[in-house]
MOPAC internal coordinates of N, CA, C and O (Angstrom, degrees):
PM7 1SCF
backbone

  N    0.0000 0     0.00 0     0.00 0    0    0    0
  C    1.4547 1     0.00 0     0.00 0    1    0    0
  C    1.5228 1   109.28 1     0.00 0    2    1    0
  O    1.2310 1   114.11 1   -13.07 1    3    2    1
  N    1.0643 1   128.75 1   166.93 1    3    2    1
  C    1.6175 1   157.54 1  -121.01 1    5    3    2
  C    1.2946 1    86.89 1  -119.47 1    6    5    3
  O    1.2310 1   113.25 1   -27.25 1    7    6    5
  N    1.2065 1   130.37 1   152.75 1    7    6    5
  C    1.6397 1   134.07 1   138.29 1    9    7    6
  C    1.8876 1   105.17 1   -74.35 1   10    9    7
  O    1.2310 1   134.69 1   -57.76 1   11   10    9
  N    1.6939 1    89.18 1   122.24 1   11   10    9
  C    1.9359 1   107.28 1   171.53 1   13   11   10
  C    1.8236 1    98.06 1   -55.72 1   14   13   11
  O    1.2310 1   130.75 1   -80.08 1   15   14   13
  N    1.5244 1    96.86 1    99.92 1   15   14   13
  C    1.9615 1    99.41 1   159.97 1   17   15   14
  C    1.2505 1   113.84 1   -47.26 1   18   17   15
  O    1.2310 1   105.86 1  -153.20 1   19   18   17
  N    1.2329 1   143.85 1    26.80 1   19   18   17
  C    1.4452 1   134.18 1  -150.13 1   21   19   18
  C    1.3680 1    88.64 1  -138.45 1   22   21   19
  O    1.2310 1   108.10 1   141.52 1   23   22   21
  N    1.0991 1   139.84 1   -38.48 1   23   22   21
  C    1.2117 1   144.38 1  -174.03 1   25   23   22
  C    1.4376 1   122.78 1   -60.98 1   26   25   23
  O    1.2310 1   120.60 1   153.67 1   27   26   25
  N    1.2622 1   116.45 1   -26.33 1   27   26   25
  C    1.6697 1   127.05 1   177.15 1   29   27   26
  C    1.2011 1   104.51 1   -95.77 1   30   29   27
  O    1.2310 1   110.82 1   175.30 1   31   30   29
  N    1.3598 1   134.88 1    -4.70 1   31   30   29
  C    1.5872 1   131.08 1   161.03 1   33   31   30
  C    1.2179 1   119.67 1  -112.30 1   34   33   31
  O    1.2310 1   118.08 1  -154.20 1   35   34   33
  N    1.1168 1   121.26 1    25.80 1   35   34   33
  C    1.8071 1   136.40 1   163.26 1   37   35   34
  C    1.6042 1    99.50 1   -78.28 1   38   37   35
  O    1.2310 1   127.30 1   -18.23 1   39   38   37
  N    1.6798 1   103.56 1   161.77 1   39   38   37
  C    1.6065 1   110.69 1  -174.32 1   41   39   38
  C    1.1432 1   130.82 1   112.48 1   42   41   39
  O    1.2310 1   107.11 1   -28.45 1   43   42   41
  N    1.2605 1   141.62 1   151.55 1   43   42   41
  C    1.4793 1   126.59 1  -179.25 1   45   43   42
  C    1.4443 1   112.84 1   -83.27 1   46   45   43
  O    1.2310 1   119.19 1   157.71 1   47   46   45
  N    1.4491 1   119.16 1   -22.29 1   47   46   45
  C    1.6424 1    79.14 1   159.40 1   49   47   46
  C    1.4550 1   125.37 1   -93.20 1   50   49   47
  O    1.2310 1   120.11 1  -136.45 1   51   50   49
  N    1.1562 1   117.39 1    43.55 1   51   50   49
  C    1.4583 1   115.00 1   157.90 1   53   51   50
  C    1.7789 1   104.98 1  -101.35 1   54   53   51
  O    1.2310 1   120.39 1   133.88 1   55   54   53
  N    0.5902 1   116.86 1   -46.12 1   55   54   53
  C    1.6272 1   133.85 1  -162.74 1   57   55   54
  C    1.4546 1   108.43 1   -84.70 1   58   57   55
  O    1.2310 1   109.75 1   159.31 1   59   58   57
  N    1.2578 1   136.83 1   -20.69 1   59   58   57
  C    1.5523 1   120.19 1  -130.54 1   61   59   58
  C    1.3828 1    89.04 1  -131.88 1   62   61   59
  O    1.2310 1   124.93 1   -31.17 1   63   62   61
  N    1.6071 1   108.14 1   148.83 1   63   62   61
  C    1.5619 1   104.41 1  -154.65 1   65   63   62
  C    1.5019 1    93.05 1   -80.81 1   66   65   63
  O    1.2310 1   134.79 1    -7.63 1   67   66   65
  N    1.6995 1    88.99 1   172.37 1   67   66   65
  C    1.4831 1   107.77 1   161.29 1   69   67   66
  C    1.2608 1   120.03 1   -95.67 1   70   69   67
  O    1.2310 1   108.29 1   -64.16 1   71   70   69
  N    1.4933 1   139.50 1   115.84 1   71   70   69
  C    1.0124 1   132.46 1  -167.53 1   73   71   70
  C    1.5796 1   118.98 1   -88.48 1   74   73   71
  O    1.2310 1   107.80 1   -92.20 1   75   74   73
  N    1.3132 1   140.38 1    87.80 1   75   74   73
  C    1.8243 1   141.46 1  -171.45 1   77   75   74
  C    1.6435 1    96.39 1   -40.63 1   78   77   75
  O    1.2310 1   121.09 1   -47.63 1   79   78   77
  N    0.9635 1   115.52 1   132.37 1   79   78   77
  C    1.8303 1   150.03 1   143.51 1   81   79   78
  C    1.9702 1    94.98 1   -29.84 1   82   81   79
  O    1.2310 1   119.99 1   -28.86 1   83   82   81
  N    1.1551 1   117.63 1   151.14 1   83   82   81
  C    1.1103 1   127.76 1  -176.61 1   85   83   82
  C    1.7981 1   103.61 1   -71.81 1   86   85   83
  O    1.2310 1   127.36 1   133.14 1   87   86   85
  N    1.4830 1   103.44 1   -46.86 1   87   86   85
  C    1.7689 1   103.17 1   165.98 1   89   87   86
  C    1.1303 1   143.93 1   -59.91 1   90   89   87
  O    1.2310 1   125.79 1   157.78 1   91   90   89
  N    1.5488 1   106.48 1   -22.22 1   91   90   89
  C    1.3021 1   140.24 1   163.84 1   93   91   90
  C    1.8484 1   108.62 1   -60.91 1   94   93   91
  O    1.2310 1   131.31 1   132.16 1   95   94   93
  N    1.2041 1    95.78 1   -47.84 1   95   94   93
  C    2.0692 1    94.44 1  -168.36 1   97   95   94
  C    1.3716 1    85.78 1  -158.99 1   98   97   95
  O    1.2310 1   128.89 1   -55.19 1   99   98   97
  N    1.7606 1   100.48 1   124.81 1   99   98   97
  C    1.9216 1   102.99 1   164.47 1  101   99   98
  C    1.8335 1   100.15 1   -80.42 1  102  101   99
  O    1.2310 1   130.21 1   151.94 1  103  102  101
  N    1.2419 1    97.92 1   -28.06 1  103  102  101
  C    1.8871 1    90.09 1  -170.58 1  105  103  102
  C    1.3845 1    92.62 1  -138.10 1  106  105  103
  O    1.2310 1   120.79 1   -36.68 1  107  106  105
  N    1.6979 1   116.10 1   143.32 1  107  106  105
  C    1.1733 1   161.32 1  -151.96 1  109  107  106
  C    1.5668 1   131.53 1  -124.55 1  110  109  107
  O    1.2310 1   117.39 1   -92.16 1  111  110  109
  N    0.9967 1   122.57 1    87.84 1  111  110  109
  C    1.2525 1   108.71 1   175.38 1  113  111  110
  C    1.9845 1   115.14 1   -82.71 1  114  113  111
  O    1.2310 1   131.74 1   -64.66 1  115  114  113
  N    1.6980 1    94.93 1   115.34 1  115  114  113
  C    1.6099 1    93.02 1   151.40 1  117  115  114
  C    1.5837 1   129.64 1  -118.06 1  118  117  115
  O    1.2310 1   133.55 1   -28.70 1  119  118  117
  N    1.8192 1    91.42 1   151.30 1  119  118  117
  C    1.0589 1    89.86 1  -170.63 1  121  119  118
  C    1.3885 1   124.72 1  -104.93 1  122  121  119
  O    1.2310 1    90.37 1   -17.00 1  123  122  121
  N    1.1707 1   166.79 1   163.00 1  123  122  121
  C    1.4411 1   146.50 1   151.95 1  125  123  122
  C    1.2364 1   122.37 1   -66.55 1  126  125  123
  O    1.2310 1   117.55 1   -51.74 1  127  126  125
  N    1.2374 1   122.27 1   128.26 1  127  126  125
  C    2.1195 1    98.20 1  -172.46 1  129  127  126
  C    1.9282 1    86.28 1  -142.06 1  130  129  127
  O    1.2310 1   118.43 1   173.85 1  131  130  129
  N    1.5091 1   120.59 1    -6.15 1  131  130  129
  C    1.6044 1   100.70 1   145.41 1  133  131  130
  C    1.5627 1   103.12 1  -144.18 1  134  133  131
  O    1.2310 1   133.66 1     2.27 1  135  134  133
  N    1.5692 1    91.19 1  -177.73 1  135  134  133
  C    1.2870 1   114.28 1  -152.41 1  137  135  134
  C    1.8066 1    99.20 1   -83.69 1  138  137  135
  O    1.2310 1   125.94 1   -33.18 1  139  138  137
  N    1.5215 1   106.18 1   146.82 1  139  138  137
  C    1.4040 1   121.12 1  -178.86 1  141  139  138
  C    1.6923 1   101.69 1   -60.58 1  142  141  139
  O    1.2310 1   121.18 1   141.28 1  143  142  141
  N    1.5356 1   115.36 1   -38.72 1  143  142  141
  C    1.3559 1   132.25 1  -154.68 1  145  143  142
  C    1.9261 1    98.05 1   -55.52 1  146  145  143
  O    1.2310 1   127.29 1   -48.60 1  147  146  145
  N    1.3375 1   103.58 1   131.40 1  147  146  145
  C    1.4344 1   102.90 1   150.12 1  149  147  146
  C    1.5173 1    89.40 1    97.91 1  150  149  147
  O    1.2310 1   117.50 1  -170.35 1  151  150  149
  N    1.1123 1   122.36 1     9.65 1  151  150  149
  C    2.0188 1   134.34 1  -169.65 1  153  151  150
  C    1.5900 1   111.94 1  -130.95 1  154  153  151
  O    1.2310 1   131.37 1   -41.29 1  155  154  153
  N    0.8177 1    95.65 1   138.71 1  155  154  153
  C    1.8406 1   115.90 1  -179.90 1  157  155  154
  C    1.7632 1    97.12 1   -29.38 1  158  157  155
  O    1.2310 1   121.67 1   -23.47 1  159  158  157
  N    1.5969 1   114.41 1   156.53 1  159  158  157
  C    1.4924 1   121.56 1   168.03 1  161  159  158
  C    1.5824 1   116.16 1   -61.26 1  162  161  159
  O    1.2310 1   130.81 1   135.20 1  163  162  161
  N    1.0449 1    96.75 1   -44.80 1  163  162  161
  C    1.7060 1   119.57 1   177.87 1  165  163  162
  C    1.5902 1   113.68 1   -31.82 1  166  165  163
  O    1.2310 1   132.72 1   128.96 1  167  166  165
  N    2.1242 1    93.03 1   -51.04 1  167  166  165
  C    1.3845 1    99.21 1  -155.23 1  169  167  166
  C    1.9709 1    98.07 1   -77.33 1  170  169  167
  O    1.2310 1   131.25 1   139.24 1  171  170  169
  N    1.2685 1    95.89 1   -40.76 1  171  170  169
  C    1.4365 1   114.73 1   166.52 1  173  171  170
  C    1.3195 1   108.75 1   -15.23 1  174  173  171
  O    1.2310 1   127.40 1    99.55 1  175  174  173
  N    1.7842 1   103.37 1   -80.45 1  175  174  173
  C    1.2479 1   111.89 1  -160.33 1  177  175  174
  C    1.4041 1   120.84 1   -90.78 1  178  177  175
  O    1.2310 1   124.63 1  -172.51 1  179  178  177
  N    1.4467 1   108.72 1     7.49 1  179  178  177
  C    1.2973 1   118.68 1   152.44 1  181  179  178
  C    1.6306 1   125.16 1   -63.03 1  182  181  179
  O    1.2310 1   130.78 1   133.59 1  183  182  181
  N    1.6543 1    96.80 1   -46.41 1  183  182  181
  C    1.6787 1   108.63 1  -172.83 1  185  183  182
  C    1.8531 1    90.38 1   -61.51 1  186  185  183
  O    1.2310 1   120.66 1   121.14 1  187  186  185
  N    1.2003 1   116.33 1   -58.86 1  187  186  185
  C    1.6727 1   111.89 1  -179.63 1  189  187  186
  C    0.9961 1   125.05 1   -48.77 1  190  189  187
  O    1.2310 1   119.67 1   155.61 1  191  190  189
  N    1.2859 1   118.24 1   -24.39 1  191  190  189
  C    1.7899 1   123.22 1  -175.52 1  193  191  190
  C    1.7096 1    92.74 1  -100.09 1  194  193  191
  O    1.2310 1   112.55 1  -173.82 1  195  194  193
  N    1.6686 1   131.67 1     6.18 1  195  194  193
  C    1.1124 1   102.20 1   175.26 1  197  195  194
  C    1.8174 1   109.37 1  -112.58 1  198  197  195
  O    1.2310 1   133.87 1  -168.31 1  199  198  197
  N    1.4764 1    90.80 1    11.69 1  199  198  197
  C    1.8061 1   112.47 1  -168.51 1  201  199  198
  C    1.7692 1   116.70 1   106.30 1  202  201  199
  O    1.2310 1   126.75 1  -178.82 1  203  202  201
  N    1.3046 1   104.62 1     1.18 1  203  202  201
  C    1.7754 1    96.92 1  -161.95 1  205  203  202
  C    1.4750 1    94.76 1  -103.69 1  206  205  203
  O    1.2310 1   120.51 1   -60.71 1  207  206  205
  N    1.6605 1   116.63 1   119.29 1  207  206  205
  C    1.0450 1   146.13 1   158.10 1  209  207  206
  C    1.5209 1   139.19 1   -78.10 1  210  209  207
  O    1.2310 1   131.26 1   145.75 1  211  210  209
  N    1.0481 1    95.87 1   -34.25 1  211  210  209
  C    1.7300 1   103.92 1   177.59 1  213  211  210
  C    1.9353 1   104.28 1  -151.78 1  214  213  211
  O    1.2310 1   128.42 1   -19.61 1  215  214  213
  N    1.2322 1   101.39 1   160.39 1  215  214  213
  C    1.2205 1   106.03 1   174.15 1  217  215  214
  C    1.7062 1   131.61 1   -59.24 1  218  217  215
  O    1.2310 1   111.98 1   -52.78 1  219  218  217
  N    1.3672 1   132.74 1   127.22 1  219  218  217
  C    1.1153 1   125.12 1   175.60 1  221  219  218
  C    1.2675 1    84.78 1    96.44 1  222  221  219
  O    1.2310 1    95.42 1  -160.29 1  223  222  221
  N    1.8244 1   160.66 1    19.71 1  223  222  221
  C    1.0953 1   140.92 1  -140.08 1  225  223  222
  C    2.2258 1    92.81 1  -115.32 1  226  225  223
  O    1.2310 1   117.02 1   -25.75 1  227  226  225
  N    0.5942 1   123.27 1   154.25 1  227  226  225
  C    1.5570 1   119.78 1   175.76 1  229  227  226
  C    1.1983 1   114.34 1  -135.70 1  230  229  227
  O    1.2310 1   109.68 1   -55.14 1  231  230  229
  N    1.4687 1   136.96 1   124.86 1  231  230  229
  C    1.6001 1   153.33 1  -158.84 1  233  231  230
  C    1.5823 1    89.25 1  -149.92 1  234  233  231
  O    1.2310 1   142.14 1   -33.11 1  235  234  233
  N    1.7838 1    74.62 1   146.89 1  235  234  233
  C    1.8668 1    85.25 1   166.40 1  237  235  234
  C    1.3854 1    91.17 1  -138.18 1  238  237  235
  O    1.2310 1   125.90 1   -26.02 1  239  238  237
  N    1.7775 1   106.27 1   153.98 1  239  238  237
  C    1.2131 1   133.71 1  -162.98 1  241  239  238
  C    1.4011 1    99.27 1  -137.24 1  242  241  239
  O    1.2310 1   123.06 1   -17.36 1  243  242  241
  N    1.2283 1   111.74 1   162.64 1  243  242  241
  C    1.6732 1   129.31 1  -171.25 1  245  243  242
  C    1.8567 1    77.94 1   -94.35 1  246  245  243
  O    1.2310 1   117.20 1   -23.69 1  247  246  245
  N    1.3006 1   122.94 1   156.31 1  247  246  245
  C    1.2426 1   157.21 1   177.42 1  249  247  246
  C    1.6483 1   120.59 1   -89.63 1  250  249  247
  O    1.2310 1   138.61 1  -105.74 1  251  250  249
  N    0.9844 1    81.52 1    74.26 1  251  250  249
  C    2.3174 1    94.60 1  -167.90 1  253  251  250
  C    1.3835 1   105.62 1  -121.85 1  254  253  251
  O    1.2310 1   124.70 1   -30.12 1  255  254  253
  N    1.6516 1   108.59 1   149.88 1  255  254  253
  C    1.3831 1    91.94 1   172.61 1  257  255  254
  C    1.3963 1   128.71 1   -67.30 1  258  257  255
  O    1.2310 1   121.82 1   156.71 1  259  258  257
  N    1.1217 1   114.11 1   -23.29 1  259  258  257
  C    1.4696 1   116.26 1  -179.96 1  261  259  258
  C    1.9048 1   112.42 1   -54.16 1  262  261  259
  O    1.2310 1   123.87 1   134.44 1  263  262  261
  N    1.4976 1   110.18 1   -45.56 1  263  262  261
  C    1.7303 1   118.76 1   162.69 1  265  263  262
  C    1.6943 1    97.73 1   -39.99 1  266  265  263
  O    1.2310 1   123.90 1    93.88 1  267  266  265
  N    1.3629 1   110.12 1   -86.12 1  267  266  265
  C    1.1931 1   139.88 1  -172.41 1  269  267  266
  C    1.3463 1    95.66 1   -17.08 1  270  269  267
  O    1.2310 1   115.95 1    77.43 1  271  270  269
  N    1.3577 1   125.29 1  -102.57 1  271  270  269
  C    1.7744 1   132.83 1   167.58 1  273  271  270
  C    1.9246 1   100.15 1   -24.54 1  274  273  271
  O    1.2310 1   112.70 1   127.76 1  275  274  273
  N    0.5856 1   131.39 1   -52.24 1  275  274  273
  C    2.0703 1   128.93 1   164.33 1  277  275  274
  C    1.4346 1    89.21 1   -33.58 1  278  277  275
  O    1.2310 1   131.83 1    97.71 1  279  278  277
  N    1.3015 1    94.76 1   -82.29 1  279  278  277
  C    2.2960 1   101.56 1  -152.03 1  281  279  278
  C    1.3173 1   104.60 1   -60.51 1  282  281  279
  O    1.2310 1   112.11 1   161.84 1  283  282  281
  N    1.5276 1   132.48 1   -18.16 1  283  282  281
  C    1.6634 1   138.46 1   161.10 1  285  283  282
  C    1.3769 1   111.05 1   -46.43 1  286  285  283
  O    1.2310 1   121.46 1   125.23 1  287  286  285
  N    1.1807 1   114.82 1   -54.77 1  287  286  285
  C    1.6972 1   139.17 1  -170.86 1  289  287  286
  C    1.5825 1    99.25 1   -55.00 1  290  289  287
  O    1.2310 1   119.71 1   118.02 1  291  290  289
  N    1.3874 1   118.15 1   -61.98 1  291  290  289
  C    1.3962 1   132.33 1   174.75 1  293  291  290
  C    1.2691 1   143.79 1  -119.34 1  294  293  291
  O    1.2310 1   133.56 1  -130.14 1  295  294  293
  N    1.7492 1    91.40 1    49.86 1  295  294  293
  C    1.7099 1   107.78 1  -161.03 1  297  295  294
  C    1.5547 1   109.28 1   -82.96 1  298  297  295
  O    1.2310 1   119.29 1   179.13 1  299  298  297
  N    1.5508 1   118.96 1    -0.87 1  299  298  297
  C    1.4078 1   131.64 1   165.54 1  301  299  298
  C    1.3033 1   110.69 1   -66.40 1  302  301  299
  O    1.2310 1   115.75 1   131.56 1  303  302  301
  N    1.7314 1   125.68 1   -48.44 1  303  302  301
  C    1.2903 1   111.56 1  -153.43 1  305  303  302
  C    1.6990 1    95.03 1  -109.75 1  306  305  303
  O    1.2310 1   121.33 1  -159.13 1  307  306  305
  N    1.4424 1   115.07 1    20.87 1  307  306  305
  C    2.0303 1    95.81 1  -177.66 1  309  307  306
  C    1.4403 1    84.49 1  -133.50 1  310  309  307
  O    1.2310 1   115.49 1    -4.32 1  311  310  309
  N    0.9915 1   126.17 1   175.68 1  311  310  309
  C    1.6212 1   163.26 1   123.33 1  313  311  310
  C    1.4803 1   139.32 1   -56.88 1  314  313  311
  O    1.2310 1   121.20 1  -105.42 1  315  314  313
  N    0.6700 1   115.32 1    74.58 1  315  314  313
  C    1.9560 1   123.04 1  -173.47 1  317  315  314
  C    1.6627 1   107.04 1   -89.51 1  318  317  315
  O    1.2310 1   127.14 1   -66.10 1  319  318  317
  N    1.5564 1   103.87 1   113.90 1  319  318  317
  C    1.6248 1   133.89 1   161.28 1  321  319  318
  C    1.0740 1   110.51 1  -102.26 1  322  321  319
  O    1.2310 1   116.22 1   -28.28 1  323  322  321
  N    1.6055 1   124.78 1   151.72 1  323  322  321
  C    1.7460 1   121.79 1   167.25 1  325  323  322
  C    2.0032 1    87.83 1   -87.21 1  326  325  323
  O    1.2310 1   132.12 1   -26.60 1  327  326  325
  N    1.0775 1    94.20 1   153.40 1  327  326  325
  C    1.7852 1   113.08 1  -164.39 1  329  327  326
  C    2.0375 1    84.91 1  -127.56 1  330  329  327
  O    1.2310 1   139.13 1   -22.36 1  331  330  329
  N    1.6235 1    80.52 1   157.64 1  331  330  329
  C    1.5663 1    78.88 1  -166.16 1  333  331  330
  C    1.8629 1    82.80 1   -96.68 1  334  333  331
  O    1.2310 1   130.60 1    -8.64 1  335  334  333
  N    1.6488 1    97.15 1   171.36 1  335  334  333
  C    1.8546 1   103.91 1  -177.47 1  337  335  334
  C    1.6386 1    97.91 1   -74.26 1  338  337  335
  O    1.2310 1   128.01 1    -8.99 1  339  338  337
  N    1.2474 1   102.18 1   171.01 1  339  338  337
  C    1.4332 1   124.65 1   172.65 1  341  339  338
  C    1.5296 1   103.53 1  -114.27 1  342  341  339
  O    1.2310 1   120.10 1   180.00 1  343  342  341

């Protein structure tokens, strides 16, 4: 058998978002794209304290460091876009 190609693109930097600079994007859409399950309380109650409730769920947030240091914590399991203002 073969070596699994899948194996040299495992890791967080394959996966793990990019987080935009406050100059870059005042507002942000994140998204959830995995599950809290099977992950520290922390990371949990981070995703809740950042609005994300269920999987696949999408919130936008103003672009602060306090977010910023959030989506660091759990830049494996969301997705970060700059979102246009409302």
């Amino acid at each position: 058998m073969g070596r699994n190609p899948v194996v040299g693109r495992q890791g967080p930097s394959y996966y793990a978002a990019t987080i935009p600079s406050e100059t870059e994007a005042a507002v942000i859409a994140v998204k959830q794209i995995r599950s809290g399950i099977g992950h520290a309380d922390t990371m949990r109650r981070t995703l809740a304290a950042l609005g994300l409730r269920h999987h696949q769920q999408t919130v936008q947030l103003r672009n602060t460091a306090a977010i910023r240091g959030m989506l660091y914590k759990v830049r494996h399991l969301v997705e970060v876009t700059p979102a246009k203002e409302q």
